[in-house]
C-alpha positions in Angstrom: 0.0 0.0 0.0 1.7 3.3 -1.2 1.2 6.0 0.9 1.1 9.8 -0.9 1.8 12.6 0.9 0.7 16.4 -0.8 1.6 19.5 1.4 1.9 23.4 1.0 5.2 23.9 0.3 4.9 27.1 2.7 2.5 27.7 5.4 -0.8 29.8 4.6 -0.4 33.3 4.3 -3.9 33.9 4.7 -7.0 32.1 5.6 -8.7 30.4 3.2 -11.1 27.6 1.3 -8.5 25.0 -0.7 -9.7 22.7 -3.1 -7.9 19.4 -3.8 -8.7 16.6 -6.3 -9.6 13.5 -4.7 -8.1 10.4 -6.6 -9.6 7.6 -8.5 -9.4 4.1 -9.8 -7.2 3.0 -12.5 -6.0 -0.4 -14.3 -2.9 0.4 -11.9 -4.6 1.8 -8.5 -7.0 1.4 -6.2 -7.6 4.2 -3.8 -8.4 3.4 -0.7 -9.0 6.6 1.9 -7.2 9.8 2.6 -6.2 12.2 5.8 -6.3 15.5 6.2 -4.0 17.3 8.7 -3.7 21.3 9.5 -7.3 22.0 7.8 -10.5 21.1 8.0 -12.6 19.5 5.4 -15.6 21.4 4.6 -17.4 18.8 1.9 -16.2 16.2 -0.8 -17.3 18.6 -4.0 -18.3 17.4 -7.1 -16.9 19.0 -11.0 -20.4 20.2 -12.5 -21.2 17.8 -15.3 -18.2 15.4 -14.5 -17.5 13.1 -12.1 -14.2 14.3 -10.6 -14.6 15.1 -6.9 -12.5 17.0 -4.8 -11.4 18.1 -1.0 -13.2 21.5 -0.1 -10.8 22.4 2.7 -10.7 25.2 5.3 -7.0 26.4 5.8 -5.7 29.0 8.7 -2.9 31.3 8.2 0.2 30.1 9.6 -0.9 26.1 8.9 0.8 24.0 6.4 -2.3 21.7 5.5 -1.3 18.4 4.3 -3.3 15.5 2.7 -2.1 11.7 2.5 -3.7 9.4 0.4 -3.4 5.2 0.2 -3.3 3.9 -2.8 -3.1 -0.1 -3.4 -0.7 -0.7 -6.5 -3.4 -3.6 -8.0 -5.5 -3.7 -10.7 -8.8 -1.2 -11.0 -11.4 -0.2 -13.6 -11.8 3.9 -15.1 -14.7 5.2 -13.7 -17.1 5.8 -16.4 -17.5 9.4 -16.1 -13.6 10.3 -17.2 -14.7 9.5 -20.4 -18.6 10.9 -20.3 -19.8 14.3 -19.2 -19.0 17.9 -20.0 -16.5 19.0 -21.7 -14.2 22.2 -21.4 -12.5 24.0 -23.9 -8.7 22.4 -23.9 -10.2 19.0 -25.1 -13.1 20.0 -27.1 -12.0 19.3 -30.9 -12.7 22.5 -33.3 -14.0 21.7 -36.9 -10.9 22.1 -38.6 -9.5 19.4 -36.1 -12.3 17.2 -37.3 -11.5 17.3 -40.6 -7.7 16.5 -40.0 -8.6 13.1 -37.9 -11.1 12.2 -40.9 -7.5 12.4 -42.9 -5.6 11.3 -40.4 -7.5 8.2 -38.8 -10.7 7.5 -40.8 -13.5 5.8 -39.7 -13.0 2.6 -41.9 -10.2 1.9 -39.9 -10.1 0.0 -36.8 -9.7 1.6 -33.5 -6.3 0.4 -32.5 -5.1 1.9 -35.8 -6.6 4.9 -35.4 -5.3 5.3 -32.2 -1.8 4.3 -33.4 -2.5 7.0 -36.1 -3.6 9.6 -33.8 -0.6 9.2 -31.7 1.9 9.3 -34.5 0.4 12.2 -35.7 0.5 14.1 -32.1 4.7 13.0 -32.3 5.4 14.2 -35.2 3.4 18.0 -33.9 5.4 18.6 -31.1 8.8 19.1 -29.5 9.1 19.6 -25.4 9.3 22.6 -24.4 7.3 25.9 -22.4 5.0 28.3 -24.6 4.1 31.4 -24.2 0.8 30.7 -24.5 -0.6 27.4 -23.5 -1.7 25.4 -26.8 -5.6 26.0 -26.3 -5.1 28.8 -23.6 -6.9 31.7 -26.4 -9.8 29.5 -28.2 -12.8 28.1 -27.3 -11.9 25.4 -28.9 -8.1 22.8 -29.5 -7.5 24.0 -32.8 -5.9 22.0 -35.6 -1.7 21.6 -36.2 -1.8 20.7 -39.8 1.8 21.1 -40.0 5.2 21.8 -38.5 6.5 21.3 -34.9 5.3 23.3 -32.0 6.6 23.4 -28.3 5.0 21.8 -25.8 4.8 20.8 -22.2 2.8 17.7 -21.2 -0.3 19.8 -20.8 -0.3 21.1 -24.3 0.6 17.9 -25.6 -1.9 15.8 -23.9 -4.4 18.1 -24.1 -4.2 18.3 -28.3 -4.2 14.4 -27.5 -7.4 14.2 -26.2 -9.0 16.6 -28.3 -7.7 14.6 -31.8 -8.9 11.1 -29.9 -11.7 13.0 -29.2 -12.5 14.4 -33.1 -12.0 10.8 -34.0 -14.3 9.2 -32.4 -12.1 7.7 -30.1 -13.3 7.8 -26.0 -9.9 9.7 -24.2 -9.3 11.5 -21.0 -6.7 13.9 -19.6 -5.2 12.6 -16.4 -3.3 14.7 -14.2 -1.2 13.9 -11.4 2.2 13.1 -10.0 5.5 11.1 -11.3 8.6 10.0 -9.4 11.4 9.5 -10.9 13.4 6.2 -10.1 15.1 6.4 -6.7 13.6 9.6 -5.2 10.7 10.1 -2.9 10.0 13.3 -3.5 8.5 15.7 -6.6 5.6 18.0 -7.5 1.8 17.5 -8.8 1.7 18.8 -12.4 2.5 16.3 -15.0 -0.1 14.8 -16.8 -0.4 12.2 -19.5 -3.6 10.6 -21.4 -5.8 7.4 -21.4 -8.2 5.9 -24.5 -10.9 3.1 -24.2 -11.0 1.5 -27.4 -10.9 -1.8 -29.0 -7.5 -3.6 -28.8 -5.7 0.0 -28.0 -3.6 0.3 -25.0 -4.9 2.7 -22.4 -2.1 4.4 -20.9 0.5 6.8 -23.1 3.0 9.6 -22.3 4.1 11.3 -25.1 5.3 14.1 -23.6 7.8 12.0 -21.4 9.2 10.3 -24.4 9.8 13.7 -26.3 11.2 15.3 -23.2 13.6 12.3 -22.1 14.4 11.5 -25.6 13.2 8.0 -25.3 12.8 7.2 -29.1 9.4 6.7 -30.9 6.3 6.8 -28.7 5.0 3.6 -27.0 2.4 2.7 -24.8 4.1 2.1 -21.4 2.6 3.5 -18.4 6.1 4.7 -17.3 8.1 4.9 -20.4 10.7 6.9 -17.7 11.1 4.5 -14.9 9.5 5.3 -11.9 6.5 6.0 -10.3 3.3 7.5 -11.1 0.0 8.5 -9.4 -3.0 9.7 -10.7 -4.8 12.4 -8.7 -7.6 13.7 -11.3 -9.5 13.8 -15.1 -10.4 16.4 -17.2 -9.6 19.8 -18.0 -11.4 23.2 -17.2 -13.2 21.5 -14.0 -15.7 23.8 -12.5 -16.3 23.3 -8.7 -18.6 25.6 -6.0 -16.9 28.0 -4.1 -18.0 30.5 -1.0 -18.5 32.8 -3.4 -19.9 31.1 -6.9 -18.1 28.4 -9.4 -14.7 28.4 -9.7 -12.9 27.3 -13.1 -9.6 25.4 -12.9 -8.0 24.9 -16.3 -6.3 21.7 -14.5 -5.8 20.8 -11.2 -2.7 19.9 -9.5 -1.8 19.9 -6.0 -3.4 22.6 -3.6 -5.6 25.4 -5.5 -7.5 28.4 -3.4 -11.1 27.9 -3.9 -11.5 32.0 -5.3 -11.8 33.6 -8.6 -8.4 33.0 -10.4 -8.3 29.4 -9.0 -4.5 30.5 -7.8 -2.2 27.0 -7.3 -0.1 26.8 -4.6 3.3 25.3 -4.5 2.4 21.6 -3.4 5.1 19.2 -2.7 4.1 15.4 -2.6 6.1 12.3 -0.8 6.1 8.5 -1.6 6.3 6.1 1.3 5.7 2.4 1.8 6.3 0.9 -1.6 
């Protein structure tokens, strides 16, 4: 049983409401309960029109509030909804996206190949490395990359992902959460990678990690870095009830204030008991 610790890097500043994803079943987890310490839990809040739920914490200033969560390294199913519900802007596919998956991975083909398709065609888009802009971050819409390379963090990457998967008519989710690297205990919630649900296709890729690590041509590992990874939540551009009216998160990773501007806080997550 694998026992992850998220804290504030810093103590509170100010009082306030914190919202932190709760995690959920995988094909390589099973959560099993959390504890909160230095804040008080005001309700388990739900994403309107998704499934993802979330701590609704009460912090002081001066506390450090920290959450651990057990996780059993065994076999689980997706929920449903992390495929179903709403969707935000970041993974909704724009026309011109539709046509270029109708090139890219038609419908006569079977789904395996189109995901293989897809996947090759998100490779060949984009090199690692930070915008200025996130990819997504000015439309309503994920727009199309007919051509050339773009930078990209794992965010932008994954999000264009799920978005092409998505235009295909292929079931994918964003996943969010944390990775540890081989031999270390200690990293950051942030990176993210992406999950499909069709026929024959494996479920798990990171095609961020294998552009940023140079690890050759993309393939479906779950860590195609060695090391460790935990998934905390799904979706992009969650909105969750506030004090003071919804709140939109573009993504959620690690301690957020529950305001207007959704504001992260540095969060620093420990691995114990594996």
């Amino acid at each position: 049983m694998a026992t992850i610790r998220l804290s504030t890097e810093k103590p509170m500043d100010q009082s306030c409401e914190l919202l932190l994803a709760l995690p959920f079943d995988t094909p390589e987890q099973r959560f099993k309960g959390f504890e909160v310490e230095e804040a008080a839990i005001v309700s388990v809040v739900t994403a309107q029109g998704r499934g993802q739920q979330a701590l609704r914490l009460a912090a002081r200033a001066g506390a450090r509030p920290q959450v651990r969560f057990e996780v059993e390294e065994a076999p689980g199913d997706f929920p449903e909804w992390i495929f179903a519900g709403d969707r935000g802007r970041h993974e909704t596919p724009s026309d011109d996206l539709v046509a270029l998956m109708a090139e890219t991975a038609p419908q006569r083909l079977a789904p395996a190949e189109r995901v293989t398709r897809i996947v090759r065609h998100v490779e060949s888009r984009f090199a690692y490395g930070v915008r200025d802009v996130g990819l997504g971050d000015d439309s309503d819409e994920m727009g199309a990359l007919w051509c050339d390379t773009h930078l990209g963090t794992c965010v932008d990457t994954h999000s264009y992902a799920v978005a092409a998967m998505r235009a295909a008519g292929v079931e994918a989710a964003y996943v969010s959460g944390v990775f540890f690297k081989e031999g270390t205990v200690q990293s950051q919630p942030g990176h993210c990678w992406f999950v499909v649900r069709a026929e024959d296709a494996p479920h798990h890729w990171d095609i961020s990690h294998h552009l940023k690590y140079d690890l050759g041509p993309v393939r479906p590992l779950f860590n195609p870095k060695p090391g460790f990874r935990f998934a905390l939540a799904a979706g992009r551009d969650l909105v969750f009830e506030g004090a003071e009216g919804p709140v939109t998160f573009g993504r959620l990773s690690g301690f957020h204030i529950l305001a207007a501007g959704a504001a992260k806080l540095s969060t620093v997550a420990q691995v114990s008991n594996r």
